[in-house]
C-alpha positions as CSV (number, residue, x, y, z in Angstrom):
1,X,134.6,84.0,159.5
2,X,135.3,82.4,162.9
3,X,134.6,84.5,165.9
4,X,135.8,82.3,168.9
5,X,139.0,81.9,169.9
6,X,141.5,79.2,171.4
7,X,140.2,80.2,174.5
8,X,137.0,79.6,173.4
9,X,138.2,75.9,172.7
10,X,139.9,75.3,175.6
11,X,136.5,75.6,177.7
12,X,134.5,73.3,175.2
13,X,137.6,70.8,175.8
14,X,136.9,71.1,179.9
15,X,133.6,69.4,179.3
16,X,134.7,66.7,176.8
17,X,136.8,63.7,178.6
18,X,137.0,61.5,176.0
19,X,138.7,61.2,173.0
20,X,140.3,59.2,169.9
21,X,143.6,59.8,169.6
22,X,145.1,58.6,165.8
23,X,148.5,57.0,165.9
24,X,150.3,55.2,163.1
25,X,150.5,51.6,162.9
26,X,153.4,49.2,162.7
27,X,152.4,48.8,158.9
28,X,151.7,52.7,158.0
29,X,147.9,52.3,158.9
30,X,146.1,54.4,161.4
31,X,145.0,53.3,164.6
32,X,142.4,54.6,167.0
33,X,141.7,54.5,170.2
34,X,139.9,56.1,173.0
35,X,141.9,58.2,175.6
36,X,140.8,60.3,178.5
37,X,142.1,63.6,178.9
38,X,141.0,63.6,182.6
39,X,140.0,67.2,182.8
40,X,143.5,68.2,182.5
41,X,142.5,70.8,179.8
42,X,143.9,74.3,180.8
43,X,144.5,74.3,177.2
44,X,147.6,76.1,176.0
45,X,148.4,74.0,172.9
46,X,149.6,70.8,175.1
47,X,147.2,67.8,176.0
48,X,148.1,65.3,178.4
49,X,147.1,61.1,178.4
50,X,148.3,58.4,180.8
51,X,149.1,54.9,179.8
52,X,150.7,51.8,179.9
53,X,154.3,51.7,178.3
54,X,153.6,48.0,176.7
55,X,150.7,49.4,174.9
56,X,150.4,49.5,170.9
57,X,149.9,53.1,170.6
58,X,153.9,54.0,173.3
59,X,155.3,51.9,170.0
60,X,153.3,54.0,167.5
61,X,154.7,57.0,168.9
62,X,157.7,55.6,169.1
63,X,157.8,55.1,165.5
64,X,155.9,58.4,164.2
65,X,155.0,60.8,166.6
66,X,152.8,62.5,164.8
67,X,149.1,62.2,165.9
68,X,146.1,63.4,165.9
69,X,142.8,63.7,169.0
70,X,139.1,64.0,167.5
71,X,136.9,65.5,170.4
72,X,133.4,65.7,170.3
73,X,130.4,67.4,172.4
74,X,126.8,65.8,171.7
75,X,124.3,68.2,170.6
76,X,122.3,70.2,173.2
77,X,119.0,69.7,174.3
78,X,117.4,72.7,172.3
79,X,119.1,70.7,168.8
80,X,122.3,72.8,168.8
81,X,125.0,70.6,167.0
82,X,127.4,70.1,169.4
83,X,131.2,70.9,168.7
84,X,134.0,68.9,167.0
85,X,137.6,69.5,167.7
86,X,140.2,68.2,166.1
87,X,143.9,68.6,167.1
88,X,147.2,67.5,165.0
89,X,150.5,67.3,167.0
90,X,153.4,65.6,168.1
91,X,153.4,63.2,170.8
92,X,156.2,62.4,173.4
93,X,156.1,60.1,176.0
94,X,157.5,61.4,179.5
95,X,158.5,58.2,181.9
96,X,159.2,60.7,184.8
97,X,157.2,60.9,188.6
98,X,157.5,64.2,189.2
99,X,155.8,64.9,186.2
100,X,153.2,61.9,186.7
101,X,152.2,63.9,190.1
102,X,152.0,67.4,188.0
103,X,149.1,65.6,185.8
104,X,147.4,63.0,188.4
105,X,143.8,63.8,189.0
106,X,142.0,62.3,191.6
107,X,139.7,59.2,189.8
108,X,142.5,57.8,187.6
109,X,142.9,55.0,190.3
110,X,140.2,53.1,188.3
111,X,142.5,52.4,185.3
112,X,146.6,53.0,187.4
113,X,145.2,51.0,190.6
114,X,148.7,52.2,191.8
115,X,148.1,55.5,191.7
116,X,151.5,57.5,190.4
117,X,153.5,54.6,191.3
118,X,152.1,52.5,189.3
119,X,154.1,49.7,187.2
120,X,154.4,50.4,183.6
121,X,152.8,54.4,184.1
122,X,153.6,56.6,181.3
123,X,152.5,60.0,180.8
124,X,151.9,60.9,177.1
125,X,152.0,64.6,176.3
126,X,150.6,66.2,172.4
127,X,151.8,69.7,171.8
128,X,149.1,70.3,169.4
129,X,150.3,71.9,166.2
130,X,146.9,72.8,164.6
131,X,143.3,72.9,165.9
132,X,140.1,72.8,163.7
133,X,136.7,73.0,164.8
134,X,133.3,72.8,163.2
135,X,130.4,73.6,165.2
136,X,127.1,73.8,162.9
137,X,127.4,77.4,162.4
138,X,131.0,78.1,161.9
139,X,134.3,76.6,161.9
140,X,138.2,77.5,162.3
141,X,141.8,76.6,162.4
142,X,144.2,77.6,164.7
143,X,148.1,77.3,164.5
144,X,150.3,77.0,167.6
């Protein structure tokens, strides 16, 4: 039986930036690729990526907007497994400024040079739908 809850998650996700986020292909296949969540992880069920809008994975969405984020924390220095954390959802793509500012953290200047007014910016948003973990000692769904 799983004792920790989505709260319990949500602060393993603060620690994790990266991720691979699972889009489908033009063809049906699934592509991969690694996305930062940049810390914005008050986690309530939504997760939030910026991007280019000429990338492969805007069309993916475009096309099927189901997707899915695989998270994971090494293990710790005492040989703890760490945590994996997976999280199925429905992705959206949000071409809005005011909402660009809501989600811009400091640091993302190394990949959008222009900060929030950069050329192309897109703000991707997954309102998760189920999350699983497995942990070495126990594991769990959640449904939002």
């Amino acid at each position: 039986m799983s004792t920790k809850t989505l709260h319990d998650i949500a602060r393993k996700l603060q620690k994790i930036d990266f991720c691979m986020m699972s889009t489908h292909g033009e063809q049906g296949a699934i592509s991969n690729r690694p996305m930062s969540s940049n810390g914005d992880v008050e986690y309530d069920g939504d997760s939030w990526f910026f991007s280019y809008d000429d990338t492969a994975k805007i069309a993916d969405i475009g096309r099927n907007p189901q997707v899915s984020l695989s998270f994971s924390e090494p293990p710790s220095l005492l040989g703890k497994p760490g945590i994996f954390i997976s999280i199925e959802g429905q992705a959206r793509v949000i071409r809005d400024k005011a909402a660009f500012e809501e989600h811009w953290l400091a640091g993302l200047e190394r990949w959008f040079p222009q900060g929030t007014d950069t050329p192309g910016l897109v703000l991707i948003e997954v309102r998760g739908t189920r999350v699983q973990y497995w942990d070495g000692e126990e594991n769990g769904t959640f449904r939002l």
